[in-house]
MOPAC internal coordinates of N, CA, C and O (Angstrom, degrees):
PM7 1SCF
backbone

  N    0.0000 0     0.00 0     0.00 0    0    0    0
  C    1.4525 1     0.00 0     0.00 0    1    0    0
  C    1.5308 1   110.99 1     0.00 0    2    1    0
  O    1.2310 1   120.16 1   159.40 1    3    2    1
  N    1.1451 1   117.30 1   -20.60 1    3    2    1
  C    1.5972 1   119.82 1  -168.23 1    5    3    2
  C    1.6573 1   112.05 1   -84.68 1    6    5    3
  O    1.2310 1   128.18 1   154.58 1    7    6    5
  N    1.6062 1   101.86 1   -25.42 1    7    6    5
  C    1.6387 1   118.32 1  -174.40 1    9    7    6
  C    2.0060 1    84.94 1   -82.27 1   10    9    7
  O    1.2310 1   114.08 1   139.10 1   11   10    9
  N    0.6725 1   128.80 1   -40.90 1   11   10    9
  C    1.5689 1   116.32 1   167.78 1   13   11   10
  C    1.3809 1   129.28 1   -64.65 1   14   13   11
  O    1.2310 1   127.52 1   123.68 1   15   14   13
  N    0.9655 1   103.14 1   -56.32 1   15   14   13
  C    1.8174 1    98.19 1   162.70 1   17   15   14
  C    1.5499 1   123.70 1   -61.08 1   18   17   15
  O    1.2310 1   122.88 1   155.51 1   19   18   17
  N    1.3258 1   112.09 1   -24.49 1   19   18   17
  C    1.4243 1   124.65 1  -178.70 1   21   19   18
  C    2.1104 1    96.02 1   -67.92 1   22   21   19
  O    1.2310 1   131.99 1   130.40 1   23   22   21
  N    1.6951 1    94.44 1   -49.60 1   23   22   21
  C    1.8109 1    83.09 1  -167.35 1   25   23   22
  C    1.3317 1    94.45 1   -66.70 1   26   25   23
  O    1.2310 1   119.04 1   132.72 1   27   26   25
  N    1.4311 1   119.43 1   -47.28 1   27   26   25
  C    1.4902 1   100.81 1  -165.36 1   29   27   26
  C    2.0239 1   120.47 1   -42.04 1   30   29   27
  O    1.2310 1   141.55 1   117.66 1   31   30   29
  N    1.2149 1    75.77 1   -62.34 1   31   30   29
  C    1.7842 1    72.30 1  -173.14 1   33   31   30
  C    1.8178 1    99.85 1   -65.18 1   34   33   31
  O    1.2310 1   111.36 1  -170.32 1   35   34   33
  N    1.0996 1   133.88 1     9.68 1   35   34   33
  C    1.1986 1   115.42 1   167.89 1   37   35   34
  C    1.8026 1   107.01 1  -103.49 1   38   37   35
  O    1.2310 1   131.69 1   177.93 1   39   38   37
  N    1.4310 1    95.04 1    -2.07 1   39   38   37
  C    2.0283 1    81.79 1  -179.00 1   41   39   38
  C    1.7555 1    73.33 1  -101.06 1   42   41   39
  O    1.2310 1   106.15 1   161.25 1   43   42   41
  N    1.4078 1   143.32 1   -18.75 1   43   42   41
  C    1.5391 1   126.28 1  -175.51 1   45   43   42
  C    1.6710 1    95.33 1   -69.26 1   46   45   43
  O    1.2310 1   120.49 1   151.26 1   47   46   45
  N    0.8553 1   116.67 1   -28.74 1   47   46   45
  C    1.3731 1   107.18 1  -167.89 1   49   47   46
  C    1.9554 1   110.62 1   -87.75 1   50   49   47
  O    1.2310 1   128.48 1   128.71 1   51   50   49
  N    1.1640 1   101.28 1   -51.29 1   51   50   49
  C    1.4283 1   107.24 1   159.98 1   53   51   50
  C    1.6530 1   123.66 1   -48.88 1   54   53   51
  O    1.2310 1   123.82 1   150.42 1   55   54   53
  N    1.1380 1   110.27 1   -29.58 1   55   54   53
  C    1.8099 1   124.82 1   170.55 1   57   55   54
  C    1.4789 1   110.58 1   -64.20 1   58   57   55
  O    1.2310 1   122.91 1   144.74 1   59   58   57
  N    1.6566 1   112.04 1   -35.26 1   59   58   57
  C    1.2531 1   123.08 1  -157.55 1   61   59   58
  C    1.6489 1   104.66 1   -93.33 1   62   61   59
  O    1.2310 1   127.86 1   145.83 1   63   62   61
  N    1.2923 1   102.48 1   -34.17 1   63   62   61
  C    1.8224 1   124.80 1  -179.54 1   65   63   62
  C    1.2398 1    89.05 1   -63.94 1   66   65   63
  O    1.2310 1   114.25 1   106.82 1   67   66   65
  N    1.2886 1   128.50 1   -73.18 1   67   66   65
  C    1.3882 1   119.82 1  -164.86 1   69   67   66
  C    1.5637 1   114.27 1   -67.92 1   70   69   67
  O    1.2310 1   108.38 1   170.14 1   71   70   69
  N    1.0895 1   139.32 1    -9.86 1   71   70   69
  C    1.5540 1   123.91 1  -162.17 1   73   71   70
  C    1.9622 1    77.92 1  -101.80 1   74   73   71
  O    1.2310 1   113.98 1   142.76 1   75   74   73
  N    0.8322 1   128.99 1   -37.24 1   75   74   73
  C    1.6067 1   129.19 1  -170.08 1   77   75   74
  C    1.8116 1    98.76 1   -67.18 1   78   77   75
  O    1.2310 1   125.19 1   115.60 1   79   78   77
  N    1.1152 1   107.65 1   -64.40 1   79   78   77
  C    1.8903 1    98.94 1   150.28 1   81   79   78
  C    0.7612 1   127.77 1    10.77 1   82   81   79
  O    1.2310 1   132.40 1    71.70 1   83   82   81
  N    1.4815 1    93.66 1  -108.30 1   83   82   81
  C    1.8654 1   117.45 1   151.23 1   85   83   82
  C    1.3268 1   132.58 1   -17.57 1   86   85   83
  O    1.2310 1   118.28 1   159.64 1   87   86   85
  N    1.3222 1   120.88 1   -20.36 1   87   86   85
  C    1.2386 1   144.91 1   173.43 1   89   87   86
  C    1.6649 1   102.06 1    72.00 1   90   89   87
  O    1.2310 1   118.27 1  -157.35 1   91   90   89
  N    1.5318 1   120.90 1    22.65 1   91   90   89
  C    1.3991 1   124.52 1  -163.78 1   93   91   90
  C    1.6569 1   101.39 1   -79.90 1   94   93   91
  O    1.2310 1   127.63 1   -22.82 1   95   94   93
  N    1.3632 1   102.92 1   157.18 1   95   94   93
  C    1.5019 1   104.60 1  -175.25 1   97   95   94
  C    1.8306 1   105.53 1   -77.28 1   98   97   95
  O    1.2310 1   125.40 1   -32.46 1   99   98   97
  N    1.2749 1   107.23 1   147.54 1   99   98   97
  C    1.9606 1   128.55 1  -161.38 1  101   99   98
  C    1.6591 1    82.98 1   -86.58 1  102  101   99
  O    1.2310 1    96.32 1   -25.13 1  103  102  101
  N    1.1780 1   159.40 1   154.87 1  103  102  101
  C    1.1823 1   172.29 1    18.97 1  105  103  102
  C    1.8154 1    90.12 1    56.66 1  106  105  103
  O    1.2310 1   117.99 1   -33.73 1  107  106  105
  N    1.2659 1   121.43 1   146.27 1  107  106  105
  C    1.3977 1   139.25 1   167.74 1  109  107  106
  C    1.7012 1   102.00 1   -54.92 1  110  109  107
  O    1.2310 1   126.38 1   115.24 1  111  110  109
  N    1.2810 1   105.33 1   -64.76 1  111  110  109
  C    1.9514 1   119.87 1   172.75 1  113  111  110
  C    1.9388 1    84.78 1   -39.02 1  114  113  111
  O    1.2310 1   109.68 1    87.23 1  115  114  113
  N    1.0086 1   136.97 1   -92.77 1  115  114  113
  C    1.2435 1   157.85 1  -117.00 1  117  115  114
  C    1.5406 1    84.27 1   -76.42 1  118  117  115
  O    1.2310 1   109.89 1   107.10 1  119  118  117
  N    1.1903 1   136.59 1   -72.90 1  119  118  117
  C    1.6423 1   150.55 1  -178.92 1  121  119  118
  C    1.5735 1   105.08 1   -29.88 1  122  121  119
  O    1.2310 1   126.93 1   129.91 1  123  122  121
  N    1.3943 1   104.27 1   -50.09 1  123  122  121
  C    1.2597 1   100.52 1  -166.12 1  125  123  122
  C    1.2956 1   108.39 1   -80.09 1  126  125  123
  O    1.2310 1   113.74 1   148.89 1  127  126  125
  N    1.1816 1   129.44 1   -31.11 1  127  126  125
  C    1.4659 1   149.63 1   162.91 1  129  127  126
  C    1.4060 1   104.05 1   -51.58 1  130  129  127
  O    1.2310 1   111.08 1   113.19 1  131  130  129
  N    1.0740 1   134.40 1   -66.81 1  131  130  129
  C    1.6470 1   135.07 1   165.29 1  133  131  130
  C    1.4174 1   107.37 1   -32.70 1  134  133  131
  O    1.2310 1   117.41 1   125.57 1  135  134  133
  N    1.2854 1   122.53 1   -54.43 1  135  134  133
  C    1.5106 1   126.34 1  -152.90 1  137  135  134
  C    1.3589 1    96.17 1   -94.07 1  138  137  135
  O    1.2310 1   116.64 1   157.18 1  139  138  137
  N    1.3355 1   124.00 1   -22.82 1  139  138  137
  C    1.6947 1   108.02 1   177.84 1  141  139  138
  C    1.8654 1    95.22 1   -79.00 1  142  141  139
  O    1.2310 1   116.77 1   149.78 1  143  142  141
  N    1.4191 1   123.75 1   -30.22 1  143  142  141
  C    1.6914 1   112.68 1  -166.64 1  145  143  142
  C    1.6741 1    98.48 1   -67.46 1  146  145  143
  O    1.2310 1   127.54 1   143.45 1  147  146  145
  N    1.6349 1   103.09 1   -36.55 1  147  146  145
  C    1.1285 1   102.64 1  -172.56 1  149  147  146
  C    1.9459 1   130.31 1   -67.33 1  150  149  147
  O    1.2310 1   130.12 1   159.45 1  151  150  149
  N    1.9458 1    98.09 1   -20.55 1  151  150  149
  C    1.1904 1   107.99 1   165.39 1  153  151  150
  C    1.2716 1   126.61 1   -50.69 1  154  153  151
  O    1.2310 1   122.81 1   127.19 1  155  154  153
  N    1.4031 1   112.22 1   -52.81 1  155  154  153
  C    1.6091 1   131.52 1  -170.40 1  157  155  154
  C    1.3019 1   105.55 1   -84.44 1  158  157  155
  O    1.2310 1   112.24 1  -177.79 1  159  158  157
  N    1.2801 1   132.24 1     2.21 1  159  158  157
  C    1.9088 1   125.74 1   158.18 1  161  159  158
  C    1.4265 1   108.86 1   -81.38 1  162  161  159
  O    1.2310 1   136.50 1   -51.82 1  163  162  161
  N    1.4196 1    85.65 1   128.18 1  163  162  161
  C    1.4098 1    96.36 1  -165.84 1  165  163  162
  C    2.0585 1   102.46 1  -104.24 1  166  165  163
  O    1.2310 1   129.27 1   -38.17 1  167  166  165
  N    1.6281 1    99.74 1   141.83 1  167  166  165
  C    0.9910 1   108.28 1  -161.52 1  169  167  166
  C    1.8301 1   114.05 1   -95.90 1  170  169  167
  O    1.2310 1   131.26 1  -178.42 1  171  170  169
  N    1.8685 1    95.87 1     1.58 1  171  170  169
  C    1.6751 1    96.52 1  -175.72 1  173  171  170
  C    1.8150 1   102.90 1   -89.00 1  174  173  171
  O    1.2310 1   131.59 1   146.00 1  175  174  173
  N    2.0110 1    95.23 1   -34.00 1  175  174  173
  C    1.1894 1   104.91 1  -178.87 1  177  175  174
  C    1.5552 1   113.39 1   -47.94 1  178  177  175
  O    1.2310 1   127.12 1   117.45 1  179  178  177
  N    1.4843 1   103.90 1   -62.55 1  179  178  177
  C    1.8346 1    95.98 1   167.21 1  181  179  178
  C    1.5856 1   131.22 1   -62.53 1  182  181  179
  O    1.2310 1   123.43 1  -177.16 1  183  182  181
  N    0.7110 1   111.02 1     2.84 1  183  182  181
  C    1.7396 1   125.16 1   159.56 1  185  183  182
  C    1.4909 1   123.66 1   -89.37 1  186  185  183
  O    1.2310 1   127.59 1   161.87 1  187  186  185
  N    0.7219 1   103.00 1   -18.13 1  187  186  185
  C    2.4743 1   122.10 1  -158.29 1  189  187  186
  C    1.2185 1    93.32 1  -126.13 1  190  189  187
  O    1.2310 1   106.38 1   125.49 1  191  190  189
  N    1.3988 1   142.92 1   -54.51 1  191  190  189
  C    1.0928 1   131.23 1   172.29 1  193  191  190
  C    2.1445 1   128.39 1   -70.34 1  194  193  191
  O    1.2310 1   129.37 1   -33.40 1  195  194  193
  N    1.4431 1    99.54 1   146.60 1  195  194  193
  C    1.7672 1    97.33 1  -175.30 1  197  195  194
  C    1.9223 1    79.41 1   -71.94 1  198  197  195
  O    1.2310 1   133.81 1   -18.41 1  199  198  197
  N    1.7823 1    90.91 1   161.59 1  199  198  197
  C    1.2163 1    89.34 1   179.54 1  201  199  198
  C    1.6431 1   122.01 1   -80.00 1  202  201  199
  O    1.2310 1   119.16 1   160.92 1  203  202  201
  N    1.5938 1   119.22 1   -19.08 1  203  202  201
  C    1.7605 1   121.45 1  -175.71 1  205  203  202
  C    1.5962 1    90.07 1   -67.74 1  206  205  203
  O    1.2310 1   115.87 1  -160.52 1  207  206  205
  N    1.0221 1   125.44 1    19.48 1  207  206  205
  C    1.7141 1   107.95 1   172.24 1  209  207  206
  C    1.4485 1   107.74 1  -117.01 1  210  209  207
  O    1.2310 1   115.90 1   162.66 1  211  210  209
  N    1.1420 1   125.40 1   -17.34 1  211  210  209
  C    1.3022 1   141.16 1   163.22 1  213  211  210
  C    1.4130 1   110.91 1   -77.83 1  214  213  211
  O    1.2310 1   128.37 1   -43.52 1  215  214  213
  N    1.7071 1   101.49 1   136.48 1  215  214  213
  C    1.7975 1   112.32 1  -174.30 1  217  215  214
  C    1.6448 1    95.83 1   -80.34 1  218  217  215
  O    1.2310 1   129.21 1   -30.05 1  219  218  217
  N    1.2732 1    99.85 1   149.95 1  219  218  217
  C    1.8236 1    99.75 1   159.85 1  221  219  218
  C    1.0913 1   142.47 1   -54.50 1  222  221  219
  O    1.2310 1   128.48 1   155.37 1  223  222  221
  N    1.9114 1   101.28 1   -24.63 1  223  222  221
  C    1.2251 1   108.27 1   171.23 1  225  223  222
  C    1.7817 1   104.91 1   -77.27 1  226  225  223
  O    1.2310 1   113.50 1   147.70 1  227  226  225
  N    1.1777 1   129.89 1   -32.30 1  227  226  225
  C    1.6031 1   129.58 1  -164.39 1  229  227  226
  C    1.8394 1   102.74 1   -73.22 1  230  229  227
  O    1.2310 1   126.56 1   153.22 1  231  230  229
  N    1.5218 1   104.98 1   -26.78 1  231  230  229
  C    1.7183 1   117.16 1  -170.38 1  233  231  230
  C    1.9941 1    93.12 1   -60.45 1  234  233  231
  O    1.2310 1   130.90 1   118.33 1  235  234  233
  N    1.7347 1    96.58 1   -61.67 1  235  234  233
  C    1.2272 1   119.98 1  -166.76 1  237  235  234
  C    1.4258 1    96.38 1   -54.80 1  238  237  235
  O    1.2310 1   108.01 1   104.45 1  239  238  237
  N    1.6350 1   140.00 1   -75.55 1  239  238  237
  C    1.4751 1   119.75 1  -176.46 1  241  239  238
  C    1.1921 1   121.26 1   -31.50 1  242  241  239
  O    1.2310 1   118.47 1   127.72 1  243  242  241
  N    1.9596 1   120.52 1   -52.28 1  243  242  241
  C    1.2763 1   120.99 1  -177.68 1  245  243  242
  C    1.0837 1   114.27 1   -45.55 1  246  245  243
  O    1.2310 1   115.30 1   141.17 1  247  246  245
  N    1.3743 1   126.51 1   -38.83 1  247  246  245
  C    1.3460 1   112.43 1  -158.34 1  249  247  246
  C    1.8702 1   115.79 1   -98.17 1  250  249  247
  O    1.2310 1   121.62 1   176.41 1  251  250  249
  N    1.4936 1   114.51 1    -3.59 1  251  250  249
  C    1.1237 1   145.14 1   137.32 1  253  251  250
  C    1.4778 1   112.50 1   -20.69 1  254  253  251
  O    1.2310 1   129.06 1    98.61 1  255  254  253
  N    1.8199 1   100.14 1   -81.39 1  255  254  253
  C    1.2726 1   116.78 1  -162.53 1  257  255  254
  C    1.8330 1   105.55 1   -69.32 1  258  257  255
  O    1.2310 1   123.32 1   145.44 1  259  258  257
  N    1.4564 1   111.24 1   -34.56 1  259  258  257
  C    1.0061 1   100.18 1  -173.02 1  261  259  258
  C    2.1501 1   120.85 1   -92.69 1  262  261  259
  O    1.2310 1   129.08 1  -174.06 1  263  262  261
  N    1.4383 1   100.11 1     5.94 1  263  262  261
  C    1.0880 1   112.49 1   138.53 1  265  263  262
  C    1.6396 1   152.98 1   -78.77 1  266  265  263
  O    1.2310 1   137.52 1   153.10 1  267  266  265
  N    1.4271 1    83.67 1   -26.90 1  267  266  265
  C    1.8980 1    97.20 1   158.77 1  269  267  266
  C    0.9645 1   113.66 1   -79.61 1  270  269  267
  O    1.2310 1   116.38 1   145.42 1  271  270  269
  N    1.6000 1   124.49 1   -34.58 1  271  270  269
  C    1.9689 1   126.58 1   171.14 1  273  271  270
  C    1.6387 1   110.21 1   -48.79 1  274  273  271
  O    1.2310 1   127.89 1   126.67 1  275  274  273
  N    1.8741 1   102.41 1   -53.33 1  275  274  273
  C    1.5383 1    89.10 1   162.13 1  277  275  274
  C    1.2130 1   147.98 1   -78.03 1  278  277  275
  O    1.2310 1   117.39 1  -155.58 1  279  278  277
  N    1.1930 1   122.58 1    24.42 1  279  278  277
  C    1.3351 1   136.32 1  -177.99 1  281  279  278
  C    1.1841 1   127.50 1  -126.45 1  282  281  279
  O    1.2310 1   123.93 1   160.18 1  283  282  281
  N    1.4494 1   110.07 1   -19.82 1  283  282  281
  C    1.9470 1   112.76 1   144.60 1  285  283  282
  C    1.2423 1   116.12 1   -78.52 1  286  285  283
  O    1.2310 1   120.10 1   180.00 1  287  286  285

């Protein structure tokens, strides 16, 4: 049951990667949903970890999050 909930929120999250892409507008539902996946990426893990152990999608949030850090 856990490998199912795991894809789901990983094709929710992959749904969300790509429409931001797209440069398409986030829905309020969708934003907040972005910003909670984006809470829980952790920024030591992408630092401490080699990167072939890291998914593309986890590279791509990091580098997200640590672009909004530079911009406040």
């Amino acid at each position: 049951m856990s490998r199912s909930v795991w894809y789901s929120k990983k094709q929710d999250l992959l749904y969300l990667l790509d429409k931001r892409d797209r440069e398409e507008p986030l829905t309020d539902w969708e934003q907040d949903r972005f910003d909670k996946y984006l809470s829980r990426t952790s920024l030591i893990t992408y630092h401490t970890q080699d990167a072939e152990n890291l998914t593309p999608e986890y590279i791509k949030m990091c580098e997200i999050k640590i672009n909004r850090m530079e911009d406040e």
